[in-house]
N, CA, C and O atoms as CSV, one atom per row, in Angstrom:
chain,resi,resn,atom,element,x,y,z
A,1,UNK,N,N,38.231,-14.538,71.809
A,1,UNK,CA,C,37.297,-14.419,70.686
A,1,UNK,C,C,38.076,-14.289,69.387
A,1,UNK,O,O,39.085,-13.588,69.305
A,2,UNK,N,N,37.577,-14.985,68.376
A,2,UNK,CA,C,38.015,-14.705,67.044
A,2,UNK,C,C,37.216,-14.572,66.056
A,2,UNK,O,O,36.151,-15.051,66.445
A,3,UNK,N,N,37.065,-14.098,64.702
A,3,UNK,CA,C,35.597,-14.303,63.661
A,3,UNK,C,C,35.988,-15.249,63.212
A,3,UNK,O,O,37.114,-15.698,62.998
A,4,UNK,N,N,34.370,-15.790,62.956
A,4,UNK,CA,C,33.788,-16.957,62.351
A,4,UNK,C,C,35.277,-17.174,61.027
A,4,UNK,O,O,36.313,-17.591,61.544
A,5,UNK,N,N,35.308,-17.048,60.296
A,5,UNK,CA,C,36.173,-16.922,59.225
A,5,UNK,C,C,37.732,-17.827,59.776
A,5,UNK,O,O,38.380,-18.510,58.983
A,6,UNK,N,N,38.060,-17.681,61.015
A,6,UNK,CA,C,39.244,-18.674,61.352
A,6,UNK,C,C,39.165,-19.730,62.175
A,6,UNK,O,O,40.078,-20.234,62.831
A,7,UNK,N,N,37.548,-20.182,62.088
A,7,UNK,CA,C,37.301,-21.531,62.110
A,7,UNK,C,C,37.875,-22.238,61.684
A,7,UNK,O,O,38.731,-21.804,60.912
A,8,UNK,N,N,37.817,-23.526,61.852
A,8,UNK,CA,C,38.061,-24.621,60.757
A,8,UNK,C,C,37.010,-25.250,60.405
A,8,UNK,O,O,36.039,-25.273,61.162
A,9,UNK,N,N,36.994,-25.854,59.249
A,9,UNK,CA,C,36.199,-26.671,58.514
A,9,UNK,C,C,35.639,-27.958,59.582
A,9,UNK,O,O,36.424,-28.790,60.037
A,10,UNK,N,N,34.331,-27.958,59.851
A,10,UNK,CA,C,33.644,-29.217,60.657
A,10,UNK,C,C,33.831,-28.707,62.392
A,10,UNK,O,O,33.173,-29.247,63.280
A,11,UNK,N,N,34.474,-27.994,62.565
A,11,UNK,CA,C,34.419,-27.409,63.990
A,11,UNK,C,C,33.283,-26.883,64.309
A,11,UNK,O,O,32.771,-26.083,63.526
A,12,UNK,N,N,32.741,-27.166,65.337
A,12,UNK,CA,C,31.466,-26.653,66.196
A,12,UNK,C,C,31.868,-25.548,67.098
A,12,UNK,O,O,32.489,-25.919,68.094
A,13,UNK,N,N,31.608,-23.970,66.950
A,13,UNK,CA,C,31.656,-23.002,67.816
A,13,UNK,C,C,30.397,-22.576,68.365
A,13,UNK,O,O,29.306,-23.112,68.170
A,14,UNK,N,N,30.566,-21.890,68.843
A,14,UNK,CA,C,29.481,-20.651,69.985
A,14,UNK,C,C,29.620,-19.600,69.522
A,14,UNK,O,O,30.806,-19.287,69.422
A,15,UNK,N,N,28.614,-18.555,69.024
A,15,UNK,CA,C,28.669,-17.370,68.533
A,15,UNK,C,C,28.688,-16.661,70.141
A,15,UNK,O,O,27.889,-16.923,71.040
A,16,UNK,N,N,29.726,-15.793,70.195
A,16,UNK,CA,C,29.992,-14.931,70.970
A,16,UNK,C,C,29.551,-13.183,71.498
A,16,UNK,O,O,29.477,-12.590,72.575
A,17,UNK,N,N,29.308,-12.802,69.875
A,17,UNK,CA,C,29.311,-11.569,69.206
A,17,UNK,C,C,29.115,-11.729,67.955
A,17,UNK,O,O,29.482,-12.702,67.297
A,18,UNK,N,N,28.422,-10.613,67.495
A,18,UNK,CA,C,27.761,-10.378,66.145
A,18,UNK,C,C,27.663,-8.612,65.754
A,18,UNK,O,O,26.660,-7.912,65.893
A,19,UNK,N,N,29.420,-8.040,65.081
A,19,UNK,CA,C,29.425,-6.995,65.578
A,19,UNK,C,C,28.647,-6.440,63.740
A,19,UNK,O,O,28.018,-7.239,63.047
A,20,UNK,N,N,28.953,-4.764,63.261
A,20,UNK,CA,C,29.205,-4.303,61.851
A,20,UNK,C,C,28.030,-3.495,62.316
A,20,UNK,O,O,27.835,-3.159,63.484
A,21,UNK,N,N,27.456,-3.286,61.544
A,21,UNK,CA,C,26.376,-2.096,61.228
A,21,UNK,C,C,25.372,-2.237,61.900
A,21,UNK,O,O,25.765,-2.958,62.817
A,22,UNK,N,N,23.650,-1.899,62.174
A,22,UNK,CA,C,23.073,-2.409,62.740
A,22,UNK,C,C,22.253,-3.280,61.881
A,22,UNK,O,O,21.737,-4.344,62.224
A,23,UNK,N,N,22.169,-2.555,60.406
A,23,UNK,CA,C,21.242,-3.443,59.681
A,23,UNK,C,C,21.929,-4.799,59.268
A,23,UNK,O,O,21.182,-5.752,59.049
A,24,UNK,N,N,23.087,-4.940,59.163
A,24,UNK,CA,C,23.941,-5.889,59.353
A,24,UNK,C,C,23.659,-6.747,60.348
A,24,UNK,O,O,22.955,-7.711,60.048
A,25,UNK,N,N,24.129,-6.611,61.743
A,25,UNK,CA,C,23.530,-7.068,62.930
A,25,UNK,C,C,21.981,-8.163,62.710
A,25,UNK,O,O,21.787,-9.372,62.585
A,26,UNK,N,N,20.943,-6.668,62.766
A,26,UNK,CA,C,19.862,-7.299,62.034
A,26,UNK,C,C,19.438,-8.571,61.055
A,26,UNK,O,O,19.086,-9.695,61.412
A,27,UNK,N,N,19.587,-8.020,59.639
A,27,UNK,CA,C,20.365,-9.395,59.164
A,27,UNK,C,C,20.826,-10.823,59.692
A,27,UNK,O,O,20.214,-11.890,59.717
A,28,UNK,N,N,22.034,-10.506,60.083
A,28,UNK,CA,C,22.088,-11.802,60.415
A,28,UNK,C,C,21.358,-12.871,61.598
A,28,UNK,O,O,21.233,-14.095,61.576
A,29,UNK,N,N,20.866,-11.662,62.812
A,29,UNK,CA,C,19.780,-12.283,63.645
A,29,UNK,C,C,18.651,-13.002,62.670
A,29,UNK,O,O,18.445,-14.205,62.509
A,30,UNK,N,N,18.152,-12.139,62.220
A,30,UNK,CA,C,17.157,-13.160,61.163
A,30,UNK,C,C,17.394,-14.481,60.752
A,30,UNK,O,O,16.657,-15.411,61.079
A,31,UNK,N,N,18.628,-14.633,59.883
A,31,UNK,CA,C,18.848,-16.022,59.936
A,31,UNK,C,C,19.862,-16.905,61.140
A,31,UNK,O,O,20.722,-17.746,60.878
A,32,UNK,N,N,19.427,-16.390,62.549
A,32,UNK,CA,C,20.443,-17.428,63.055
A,32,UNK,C,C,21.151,-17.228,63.724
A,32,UNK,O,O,21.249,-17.981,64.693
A,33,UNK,N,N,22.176,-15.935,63.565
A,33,UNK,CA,C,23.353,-15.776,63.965
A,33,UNK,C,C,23.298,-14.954,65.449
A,33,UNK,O,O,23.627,-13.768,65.458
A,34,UNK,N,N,22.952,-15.497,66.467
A,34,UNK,CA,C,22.926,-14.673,67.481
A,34,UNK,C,C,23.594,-15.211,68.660
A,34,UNK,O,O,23.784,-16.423,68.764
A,35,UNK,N,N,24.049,-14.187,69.764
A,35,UNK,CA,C,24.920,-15.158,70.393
A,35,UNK,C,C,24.558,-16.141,71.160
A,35,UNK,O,O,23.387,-16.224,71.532
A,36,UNK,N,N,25.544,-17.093,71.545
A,36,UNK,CA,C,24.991,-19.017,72.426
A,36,UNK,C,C,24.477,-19.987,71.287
A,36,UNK,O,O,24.382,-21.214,71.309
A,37,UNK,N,N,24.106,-18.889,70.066
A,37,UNK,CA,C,23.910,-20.403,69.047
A,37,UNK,C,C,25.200,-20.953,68.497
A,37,UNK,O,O,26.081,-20.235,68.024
A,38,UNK,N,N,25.264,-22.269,68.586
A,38,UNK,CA,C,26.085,-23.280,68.138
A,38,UNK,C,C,25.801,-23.022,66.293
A,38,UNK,O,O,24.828,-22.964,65.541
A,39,UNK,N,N,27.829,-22.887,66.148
A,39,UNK,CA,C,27.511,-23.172,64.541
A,39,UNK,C,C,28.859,-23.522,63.900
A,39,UNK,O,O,29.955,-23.115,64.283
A,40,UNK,N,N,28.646,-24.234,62.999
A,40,UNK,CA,C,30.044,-25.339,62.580
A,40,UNK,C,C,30.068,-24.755,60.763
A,40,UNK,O,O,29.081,-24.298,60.187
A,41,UNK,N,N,31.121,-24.890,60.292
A,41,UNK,CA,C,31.695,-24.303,58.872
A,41,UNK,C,C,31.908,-25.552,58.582
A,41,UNK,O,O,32.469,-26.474,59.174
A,42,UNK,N,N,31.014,-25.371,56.901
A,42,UNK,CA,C,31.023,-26.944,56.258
A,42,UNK,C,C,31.937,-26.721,55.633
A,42,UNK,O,O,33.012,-27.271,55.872
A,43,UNK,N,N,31.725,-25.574,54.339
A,43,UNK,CA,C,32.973,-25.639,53.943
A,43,UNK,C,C,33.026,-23.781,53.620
A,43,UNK,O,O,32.399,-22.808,54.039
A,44,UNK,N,N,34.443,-24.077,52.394
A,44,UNK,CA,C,34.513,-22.207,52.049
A,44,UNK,C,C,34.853,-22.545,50.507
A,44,UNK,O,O,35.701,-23.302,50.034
A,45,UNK,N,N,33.710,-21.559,49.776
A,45,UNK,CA,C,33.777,-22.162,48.154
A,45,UNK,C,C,33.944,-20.262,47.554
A,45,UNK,O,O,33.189,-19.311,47.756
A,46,UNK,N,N,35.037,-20.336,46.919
A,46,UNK,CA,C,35.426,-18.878,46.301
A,46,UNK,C,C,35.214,-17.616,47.358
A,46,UNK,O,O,34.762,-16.516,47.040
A,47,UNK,N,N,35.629,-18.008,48.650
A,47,UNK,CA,C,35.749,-16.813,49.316
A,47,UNK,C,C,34.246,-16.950,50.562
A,47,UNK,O,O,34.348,-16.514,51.709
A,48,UNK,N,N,33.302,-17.441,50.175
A,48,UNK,CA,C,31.889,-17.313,50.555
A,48,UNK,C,C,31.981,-18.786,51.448
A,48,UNK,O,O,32.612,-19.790,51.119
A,49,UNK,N,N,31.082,-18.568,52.777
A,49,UNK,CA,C,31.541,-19.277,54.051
A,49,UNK,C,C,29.722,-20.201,53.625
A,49,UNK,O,O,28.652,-19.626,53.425
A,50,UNK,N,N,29.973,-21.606,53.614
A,50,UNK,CA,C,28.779,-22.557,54.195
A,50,UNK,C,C,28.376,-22.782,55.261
A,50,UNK,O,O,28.393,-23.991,55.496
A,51,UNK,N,N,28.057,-22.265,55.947
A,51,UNK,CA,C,27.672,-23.392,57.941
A,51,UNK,C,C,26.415,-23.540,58.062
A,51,UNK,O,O,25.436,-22.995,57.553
A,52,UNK,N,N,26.644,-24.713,59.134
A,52,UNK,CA,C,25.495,-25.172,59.224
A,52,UNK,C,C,24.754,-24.737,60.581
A,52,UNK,O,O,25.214,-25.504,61.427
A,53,UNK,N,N,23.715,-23.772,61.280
A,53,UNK,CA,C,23.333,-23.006,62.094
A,53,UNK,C,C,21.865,-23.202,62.234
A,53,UNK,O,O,21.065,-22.651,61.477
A,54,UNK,N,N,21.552,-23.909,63.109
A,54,UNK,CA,C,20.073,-24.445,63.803
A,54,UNK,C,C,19.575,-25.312,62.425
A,54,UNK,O,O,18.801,-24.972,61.530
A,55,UNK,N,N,20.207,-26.357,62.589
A,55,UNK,CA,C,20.146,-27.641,61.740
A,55,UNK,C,C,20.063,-27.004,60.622
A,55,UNK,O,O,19.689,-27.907,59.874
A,56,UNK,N,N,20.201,-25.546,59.625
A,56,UNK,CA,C,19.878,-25.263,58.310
A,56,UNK,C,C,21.399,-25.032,57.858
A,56,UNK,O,O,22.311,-24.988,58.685
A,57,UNK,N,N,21.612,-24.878,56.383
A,57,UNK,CA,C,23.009,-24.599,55.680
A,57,UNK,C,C,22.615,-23.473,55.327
A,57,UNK,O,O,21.574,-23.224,54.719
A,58,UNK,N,N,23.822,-22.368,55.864
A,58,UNK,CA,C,23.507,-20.966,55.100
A,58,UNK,C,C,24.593,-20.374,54.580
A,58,UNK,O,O,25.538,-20.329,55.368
A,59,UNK,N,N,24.803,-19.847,53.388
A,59,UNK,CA,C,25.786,-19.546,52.984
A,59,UNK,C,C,26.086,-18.243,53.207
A,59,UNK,O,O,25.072,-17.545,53.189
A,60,UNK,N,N,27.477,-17.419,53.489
A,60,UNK,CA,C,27.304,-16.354,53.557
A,60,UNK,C,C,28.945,-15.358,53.503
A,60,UNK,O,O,29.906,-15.919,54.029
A,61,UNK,N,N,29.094,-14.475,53.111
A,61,UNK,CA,C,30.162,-13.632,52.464
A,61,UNK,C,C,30.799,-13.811,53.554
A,61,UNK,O,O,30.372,-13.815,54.709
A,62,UNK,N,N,32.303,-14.027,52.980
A,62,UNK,CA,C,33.556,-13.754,53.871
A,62,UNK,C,C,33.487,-12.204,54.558
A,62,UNK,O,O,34.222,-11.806,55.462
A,63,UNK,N,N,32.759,-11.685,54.105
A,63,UNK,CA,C,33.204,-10.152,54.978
A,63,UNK,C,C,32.330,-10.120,56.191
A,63,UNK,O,O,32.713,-9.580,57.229
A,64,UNK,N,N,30.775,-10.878,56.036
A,64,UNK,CA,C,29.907,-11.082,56.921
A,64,UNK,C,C,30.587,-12.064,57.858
A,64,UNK,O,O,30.719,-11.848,59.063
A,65,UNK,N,N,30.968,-13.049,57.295
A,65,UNK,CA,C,31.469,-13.917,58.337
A,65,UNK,C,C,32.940,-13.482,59.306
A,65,UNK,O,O,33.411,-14.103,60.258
A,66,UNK,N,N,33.266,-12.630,58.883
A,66,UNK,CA,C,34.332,-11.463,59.782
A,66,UNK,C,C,34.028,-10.777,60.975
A,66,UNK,O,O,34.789,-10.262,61.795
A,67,UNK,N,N,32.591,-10.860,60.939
A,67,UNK,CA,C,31.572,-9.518,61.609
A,67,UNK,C,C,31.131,-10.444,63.035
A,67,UNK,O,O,30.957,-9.856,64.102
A,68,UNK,N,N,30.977,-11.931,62.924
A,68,UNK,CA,C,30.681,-13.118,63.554
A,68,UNK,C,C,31.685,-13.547,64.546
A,68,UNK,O,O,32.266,-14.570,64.182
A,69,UNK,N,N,32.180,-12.952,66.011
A,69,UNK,CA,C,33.147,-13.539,66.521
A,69,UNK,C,C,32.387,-14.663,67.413
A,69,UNK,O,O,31.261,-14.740,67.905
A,70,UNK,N,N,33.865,-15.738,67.382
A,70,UNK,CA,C,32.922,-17.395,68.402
A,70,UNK,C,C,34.429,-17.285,69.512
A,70,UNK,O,O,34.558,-18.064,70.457
């Protein structure tokens, strides 16, 4: 396992784990992020992660995307 964050750009992973706080946790279930979903990093613009996760683009903080192991 590693976090989302040492992806590469256009790679398709498997969310594994979705660790940090619970409202955190929370959070990101809402949009998506839960584990067995497939999700690929479009790109990384000033620190802040793009992917693309059940056909939608969501953008979201490098520290969140730390919290995301695939």
């Amino acid at each position: 396992m590693m976090p989302l964050t040492m992806a590469r750009v256009g790679e398709e992973n498997s969310i594994k784990k979705v660790g940090g706080k619970e409202e955190t946790r929370r959070f990101l279930a809402n949009i998506g992020f839960v584990p067995g979903t497939h999700v690929t990093i479009i790109t990384e613009i000033s620190g802040n992660v793009i992917v693309n996760i059940k056909e939608s683009r969501v953008a979201i903080s490098r520290e969140m995307a730390a919290k995301i192991m695939i």
